[in-house]
C-alpha positions as CSV (number, residue, x, y, z in Angstrom):
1,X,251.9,154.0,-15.0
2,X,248.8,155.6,-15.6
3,X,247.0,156.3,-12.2
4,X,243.5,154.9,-13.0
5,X,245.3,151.8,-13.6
6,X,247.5,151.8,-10.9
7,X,244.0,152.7,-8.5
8,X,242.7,149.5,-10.1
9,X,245.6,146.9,-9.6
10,X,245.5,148.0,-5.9
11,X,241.9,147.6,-5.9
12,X,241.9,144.3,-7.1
13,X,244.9,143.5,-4.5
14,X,243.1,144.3,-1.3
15,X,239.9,142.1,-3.0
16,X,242.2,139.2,-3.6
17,X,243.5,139.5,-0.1
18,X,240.6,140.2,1.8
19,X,239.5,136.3,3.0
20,X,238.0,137.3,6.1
21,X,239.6,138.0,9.7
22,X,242.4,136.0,10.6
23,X,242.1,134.9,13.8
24,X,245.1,134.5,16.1
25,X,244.6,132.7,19.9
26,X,247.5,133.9,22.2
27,X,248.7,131.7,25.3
28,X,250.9,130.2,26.9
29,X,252.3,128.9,30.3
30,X,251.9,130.4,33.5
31,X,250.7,134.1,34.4
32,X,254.2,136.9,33.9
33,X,255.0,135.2,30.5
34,X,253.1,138.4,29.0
35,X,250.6,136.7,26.9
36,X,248.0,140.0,28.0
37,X,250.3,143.1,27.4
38,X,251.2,141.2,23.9
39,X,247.7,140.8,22.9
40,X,247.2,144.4,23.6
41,X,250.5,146.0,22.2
42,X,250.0,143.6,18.7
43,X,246.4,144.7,18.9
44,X,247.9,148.6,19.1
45,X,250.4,148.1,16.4
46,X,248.0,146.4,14.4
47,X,246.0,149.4,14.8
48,X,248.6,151.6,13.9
49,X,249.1,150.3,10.6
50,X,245.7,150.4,9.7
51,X,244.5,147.4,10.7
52,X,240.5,146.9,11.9
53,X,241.5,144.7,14.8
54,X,239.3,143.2,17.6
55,X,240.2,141.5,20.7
56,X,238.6,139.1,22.5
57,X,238.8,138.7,26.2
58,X,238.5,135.3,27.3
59,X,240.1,136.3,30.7
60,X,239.0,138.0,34.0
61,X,240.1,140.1,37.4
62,X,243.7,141.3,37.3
63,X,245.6,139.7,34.9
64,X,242.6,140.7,31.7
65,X,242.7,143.0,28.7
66,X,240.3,145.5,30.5
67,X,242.2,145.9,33.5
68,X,245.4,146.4,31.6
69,X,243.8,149.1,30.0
70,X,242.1,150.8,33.0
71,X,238.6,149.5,32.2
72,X,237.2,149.0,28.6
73,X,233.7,151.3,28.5
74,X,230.8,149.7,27.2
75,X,232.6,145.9,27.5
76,X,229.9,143.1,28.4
77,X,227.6,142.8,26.3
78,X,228.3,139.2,24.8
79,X,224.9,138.1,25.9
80,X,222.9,140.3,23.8
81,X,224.8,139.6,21.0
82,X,224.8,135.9,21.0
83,X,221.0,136.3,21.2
84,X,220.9,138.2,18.1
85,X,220.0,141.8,19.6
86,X,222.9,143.7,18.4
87,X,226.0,143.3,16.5
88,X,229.7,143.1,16.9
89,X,230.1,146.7,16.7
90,X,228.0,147.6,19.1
91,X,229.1,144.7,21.5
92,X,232.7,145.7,20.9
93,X,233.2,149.2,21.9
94,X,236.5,150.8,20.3
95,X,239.4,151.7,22.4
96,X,240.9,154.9,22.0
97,X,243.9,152.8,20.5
98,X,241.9,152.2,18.2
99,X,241.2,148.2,18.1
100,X,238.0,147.0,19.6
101,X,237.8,145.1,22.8
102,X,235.3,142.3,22.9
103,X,234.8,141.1,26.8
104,X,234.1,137.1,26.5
105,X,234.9,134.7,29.2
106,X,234.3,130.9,29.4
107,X,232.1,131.3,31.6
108,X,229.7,133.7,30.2
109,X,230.3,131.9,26.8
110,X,229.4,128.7,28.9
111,X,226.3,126.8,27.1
112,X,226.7,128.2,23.7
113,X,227.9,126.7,20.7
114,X,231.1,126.9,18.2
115,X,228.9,127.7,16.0
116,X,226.8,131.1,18.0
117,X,230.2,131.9,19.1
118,X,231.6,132.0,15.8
119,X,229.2,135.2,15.7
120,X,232.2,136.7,17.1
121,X,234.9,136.5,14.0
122,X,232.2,137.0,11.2
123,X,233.0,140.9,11.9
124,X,234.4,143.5,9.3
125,X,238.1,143.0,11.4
126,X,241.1,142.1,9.7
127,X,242.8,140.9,12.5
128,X,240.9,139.0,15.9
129,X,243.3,138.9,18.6
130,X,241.7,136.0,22.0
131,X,243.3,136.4,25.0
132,X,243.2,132.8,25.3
133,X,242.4,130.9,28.5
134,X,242.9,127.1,28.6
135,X,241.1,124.9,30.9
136,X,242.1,122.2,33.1
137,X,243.3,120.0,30.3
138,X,245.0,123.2,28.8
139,X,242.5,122.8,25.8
140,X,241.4,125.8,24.1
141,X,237.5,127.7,24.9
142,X,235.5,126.8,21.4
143,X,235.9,129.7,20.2
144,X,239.9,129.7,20.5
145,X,239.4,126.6,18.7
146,X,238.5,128.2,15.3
147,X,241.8,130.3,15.8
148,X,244.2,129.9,12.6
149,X,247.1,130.6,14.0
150,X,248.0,129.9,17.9
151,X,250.7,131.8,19.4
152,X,252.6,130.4,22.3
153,X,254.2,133.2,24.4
154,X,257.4,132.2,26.6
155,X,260.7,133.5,27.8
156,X,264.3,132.9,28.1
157,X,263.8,131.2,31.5
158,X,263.9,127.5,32.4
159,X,260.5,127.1,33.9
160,X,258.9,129.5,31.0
161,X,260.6,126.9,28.5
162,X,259.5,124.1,29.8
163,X,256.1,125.9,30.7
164,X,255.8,126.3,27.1
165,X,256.4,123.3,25.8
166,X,253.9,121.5,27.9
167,X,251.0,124.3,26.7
168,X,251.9,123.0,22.9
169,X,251.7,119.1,24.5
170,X,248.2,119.5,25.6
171,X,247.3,122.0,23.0
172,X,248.5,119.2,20.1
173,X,246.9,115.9,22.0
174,X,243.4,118.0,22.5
175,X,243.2,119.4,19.2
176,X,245.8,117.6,16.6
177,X,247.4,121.3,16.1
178,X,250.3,120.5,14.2
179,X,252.2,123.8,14.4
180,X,252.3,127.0,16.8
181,X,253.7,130.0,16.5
182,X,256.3,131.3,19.6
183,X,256.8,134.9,20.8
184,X,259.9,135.2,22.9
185,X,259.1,138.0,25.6
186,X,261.6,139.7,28.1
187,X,264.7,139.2,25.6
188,X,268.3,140.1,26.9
189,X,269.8,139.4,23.9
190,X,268.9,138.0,20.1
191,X,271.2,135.1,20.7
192,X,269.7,133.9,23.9
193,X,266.5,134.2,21.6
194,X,267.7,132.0,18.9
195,X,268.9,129.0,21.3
196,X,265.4,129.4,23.7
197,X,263.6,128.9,19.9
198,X,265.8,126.2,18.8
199,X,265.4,124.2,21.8
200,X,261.8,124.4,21.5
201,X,261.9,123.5,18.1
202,X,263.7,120.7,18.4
203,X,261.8,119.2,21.4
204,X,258.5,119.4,19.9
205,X,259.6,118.3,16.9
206,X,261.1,115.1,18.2
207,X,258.7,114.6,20.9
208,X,255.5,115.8,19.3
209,X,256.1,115.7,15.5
210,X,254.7,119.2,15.4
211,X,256.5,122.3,13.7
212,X,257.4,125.7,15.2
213,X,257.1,128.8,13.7
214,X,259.7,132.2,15.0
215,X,256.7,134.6,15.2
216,X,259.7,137.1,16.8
217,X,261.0,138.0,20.0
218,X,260.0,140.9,22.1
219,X,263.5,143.0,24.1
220,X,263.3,143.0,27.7
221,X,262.5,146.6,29.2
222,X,261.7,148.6,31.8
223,X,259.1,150.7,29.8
224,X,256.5,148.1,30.1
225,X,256.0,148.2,33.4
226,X,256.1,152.0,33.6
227,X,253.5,151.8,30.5
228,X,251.2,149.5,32.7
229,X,251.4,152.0,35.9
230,X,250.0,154.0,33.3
231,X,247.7,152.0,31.8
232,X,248.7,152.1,28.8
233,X,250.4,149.8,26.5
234,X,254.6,150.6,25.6
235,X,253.5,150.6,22.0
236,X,251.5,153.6,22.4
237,X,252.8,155.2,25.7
238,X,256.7,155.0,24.6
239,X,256.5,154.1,20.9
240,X,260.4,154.8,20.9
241,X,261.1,152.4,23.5
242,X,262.8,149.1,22.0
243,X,259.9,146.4,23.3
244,X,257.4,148.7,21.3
245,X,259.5,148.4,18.2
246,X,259.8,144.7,18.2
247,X,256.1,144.4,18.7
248,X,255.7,146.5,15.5
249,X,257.9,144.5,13.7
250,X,255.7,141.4,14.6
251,X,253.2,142.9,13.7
252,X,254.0,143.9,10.4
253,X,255.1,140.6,10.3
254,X,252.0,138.8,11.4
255,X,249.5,140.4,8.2
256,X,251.9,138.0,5.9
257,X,251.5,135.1,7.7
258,X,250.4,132.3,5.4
259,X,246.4,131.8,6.0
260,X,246.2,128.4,7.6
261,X,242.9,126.4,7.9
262,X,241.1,127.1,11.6
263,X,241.2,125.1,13.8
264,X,238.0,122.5,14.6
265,X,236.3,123.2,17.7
266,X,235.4,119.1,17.5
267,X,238.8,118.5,17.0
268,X,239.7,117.4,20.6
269,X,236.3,114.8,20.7
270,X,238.6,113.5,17.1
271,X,241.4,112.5,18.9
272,X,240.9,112.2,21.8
273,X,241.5,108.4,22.3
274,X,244.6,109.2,20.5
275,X,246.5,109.5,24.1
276,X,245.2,109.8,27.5
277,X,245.8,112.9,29.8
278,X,247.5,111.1,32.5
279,X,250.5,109.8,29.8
280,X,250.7,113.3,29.2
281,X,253.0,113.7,32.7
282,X,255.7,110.4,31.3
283,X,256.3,112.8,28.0
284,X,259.7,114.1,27.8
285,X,260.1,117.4,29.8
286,X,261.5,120.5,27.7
287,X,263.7,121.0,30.8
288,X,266.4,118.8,30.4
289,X,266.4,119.9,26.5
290,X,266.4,124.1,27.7
């Protein structure tokens, strides 16, 4: 094939595909799950395959994207940029992974609106990974609510399972999401994978009439921690090392996810009514079902 054409056709690809930055929110249940170092190694592997990726902080202290990554230079100026003063490059310094790192916590986003914070994902980035922190309710920040994808990070343990599947409760009954997306982290073994996802699947799908999606599972090793000693990520400190491999292969995975609507940041005000928090406790527990 001629190569001007063949220049073209790809051309005309990337336009077609280009429909702004999907935006991925990443939680789960309680802190050790790894919902942080995956933000970070996706973000890496993203990165790696040419990706313009940014992540947004919503956390802080010890268990934050900054911290993991020995301090991100430059990170704090969300202020100036919701005011207008500068944009989300300059706000966003680049890593020397290279992804951006956009420090944003609910409380410094406190008294803005979806719509200012929105500011955030009009950027040239392919791919926005938030570091998402739920509230009290386990609702998402307003900005995690225009994610179009959220991904639920868990782990072949009982409490993780059940952990999990009582983030996706209150996630669904705040904001009507009707399907997540689960990473399984600190994997022995593909079967014990499979049955963790299965179970999950099953529960929500009886008990909350919401879908799952296999986003892929992530192989237990020691590399991780020796990575975060470092601070570094295993993707880029021990790119041989089987963890960083499986989160390459999510990656790769994730750019072909079917684009889904966002998310509405008035969603939870919707419904609300539809059940009350305190019924949320009588629900069927994932435990008896891990």
């Amino acid at each position: 094939m001629d190569k001007h054409v063949t220049d073209q056709a790809e051309g005309l690809r990337r336009l077609l595909a280009r429909t702004g930055s999907r935006v991925v929110a990443v939680t789960g249940g309680p802190i050790g799950v790894g919902c942080t170092s995956t933000v970070v190694n996706l973000a890496a592997a993203l990165a790696g395959i040419g990706k313009d990726v940014l992540v947004i902080d919503e956390c802080l202290g010890a268990n934050s994207v900054s911290t993991m990554l020995g301090g991100v230079h430059g990170a704090g100026s969300l202020r100036a940029l919701l005011q207008g003063e500068i944009g989300i490059e300059e706000a966003a310094p680049r890593h020397e992974l290279g992804f951006s790192v956009l420090a944003a916590s609910r409380e410094n986003c406190a008294g803005y609106s979806a719509a200012q914070l929105g500011v955030m994902l009009s950027g040239p980035a392919d791919v926005v990974l938030i570091d998402a922190r739920l509230d009290r309710k386990g609702a998402l920040s307003l900005l995690g609510a225009q994610a179009h994808d959220v991904m639920i990070v868990t782990r072949v343990a009982a409490q993780a399972i059940t952990e999990a599947y009582a983030c996706m409760k209150r996630l669904h009954y705040e904001h009507a999401i009707g399907q997540f997306r689960v990473l399984i982290n600190h994997v022995s073994s593909l079967a014990d994978a499979h049955t963790t996802f299965e179970n999950l699947a099953e529960v929500a799908g009886r008990y909350l009439t919401v879908s799952i999606a296999h986003a892929g599972c992530v192989a237990s090793d020691p590399l991780m921690e020796h990575a975060l000693e470092l601070e570094r990520c295993v993707v880029d400190a021990f790119p041989s090392a089987p963890a960083a491999r499986d989160y390459r292969h999510v990656a790769a995975e994730m750019i072909y996810w079917p684009m889904r609507a966002a998310l509405s940041p008035r969603a939870s005000a919707l419904v609300g009514t539809g059940m009350p928090a305190s019924a949320l406790a009588d629900a069927p527990s994932a435990r008896q079902h891990a």
